[in-house]
C-alpha positions in Angstrom: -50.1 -117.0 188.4 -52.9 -115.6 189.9 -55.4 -117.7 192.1 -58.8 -117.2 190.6 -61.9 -117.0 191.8 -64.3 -117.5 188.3 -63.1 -119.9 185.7 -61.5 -118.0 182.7 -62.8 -120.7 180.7 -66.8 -119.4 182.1 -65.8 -115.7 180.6 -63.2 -113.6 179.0 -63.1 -111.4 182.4 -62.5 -113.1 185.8 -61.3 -111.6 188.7 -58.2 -112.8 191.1 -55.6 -111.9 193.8 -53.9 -108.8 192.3 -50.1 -108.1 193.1 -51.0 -104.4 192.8 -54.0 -104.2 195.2 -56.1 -106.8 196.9 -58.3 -108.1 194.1 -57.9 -107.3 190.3 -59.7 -108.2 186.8 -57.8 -110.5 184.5 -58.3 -111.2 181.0 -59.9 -115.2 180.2 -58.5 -115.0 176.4 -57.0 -112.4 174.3 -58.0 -108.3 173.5 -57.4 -106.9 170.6 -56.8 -102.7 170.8 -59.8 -101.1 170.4 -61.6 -103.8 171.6 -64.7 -103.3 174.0 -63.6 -105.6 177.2 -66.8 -104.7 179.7 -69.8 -102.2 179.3 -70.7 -101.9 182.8 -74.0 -100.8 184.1 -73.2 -97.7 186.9 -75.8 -96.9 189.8 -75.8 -93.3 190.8 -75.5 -92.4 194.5 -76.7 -89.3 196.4 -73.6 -87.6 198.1 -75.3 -88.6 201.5 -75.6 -92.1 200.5 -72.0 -91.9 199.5 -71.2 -90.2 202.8 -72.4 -93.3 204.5 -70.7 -96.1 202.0 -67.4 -94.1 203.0 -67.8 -95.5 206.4 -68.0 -98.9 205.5 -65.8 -101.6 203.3 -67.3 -100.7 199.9 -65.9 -97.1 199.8 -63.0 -98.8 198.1 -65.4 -99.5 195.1 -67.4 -96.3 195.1 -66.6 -93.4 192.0 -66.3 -90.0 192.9 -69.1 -87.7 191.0 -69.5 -84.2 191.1 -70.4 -82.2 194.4 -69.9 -85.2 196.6 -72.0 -87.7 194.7 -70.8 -91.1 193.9 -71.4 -94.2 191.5 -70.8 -98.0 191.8 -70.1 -99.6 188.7 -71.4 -103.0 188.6 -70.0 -106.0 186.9 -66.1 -106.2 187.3 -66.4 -102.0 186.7 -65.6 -100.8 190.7 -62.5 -103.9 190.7 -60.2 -102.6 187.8 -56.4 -101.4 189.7 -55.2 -98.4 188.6 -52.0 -98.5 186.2 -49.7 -95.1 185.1 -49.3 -97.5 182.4 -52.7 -99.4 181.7 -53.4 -101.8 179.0 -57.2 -100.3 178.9 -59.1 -97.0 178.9 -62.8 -96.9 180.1 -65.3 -94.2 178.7 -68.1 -92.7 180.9 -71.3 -92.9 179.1 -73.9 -90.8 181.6 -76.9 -90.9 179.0 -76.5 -94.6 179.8 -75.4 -94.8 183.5 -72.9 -97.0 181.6 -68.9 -97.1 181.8 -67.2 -98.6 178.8 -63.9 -100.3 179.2 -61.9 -100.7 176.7 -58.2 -102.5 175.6 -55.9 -99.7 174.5 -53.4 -102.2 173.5 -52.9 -106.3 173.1 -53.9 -108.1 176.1 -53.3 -111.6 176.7 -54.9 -114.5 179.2 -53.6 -114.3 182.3 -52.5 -110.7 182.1 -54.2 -108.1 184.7 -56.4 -105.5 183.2 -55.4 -102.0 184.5 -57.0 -98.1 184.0 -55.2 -95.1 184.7 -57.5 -93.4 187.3 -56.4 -90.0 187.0 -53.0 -88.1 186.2 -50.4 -89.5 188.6 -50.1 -86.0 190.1 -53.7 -86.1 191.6 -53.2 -89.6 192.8 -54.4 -90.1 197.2 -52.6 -93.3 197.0 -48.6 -94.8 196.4 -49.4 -97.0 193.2 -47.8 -100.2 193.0 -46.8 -102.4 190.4 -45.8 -100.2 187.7 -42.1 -99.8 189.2 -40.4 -102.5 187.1 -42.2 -102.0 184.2 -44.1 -105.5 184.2 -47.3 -106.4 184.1 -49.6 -109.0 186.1 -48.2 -111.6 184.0 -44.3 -110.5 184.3 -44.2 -109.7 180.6 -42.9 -105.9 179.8 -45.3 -103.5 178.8 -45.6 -101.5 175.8 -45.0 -97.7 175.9 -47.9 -96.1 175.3 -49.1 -92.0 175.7 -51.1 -92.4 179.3 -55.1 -92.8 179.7 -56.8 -90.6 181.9 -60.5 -89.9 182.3 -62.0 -88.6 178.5 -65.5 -87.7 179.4 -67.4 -87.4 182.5 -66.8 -86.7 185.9 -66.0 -90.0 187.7 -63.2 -90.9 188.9 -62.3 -93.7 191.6 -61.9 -91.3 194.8 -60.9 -93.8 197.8 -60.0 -96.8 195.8 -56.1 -98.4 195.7 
């Protein structure tokens, strides 16, 4: 299992060593579909500010936005690993500078939480982990329709 970094006992989130991609978020206890794992507050960059995070380590963690802008969601929000096959969804909320994440199937402790970042086709990166069809915690998957971006314009631009 994982090494982690937060207790799961503090939280229902903590985050860990990730077999898919440096660090990823992992579930404390267990999600029910439907239910809301994270509502994350997002800051809003200018596309120069994001010009200038691209040259540094946190341009893994900044969101693309339109014409060059970018956000950083806060929380565990700029951490979750990209899946063609994830167990959760998240919902851009720009009244609220909030991004909603949210368990599109039965998660359980121990068990990496994954989004699908955009349709595998428009992908800048080789995803890993979703070849043998198991997820953080070795169990198989569920088949489920794929998850991609339902409102909103942001979308995870230099992460991997």
């Amino acid at each position: 299992m994982a090494r982690r970094t937060l207790n799961p006992s503090s939280g229902p989130l903590y985050t860990a060593r990730s077999r898919r991609h440096g660090r990823g978020v992992f579930a404390g206890r267990r999600f029910r579909p439907g239910e809301v794992l994270e509502c994350c507050p997002i800051l809003r960059i200018s596309a120069r500010d994001r010009a200038r995070l691209e040259r540094t380590g946190l341009r893994a963690y900044v969101y693309q936005r339109a014409r060059g802008a970018g956000a950083i969601a806060l929380g565990f929000g700029s951490l979750y690993n990209h899946s063609a096959q994830p167990n959760a969804e998240y919902e851009l909320m720009p009244e609220e500078d909030t991004l909603l994440i949210r368990a599109l199937r039965t998660i359980v402790p121990g068990e990496e939480i994954t989004i699908c970042y955009t349709d595998e086709s428009e992908l800048w990166f080789e995803p890993r982990g979703d070849a043998n069809g198991s997820s953080a915690n070795g169990k198989a998957p569920r088949r489920q329709r794929r998850r991609g971006p339902e409102r909103g314009d942001v979308r995870a631009q230099t992460r991997r």
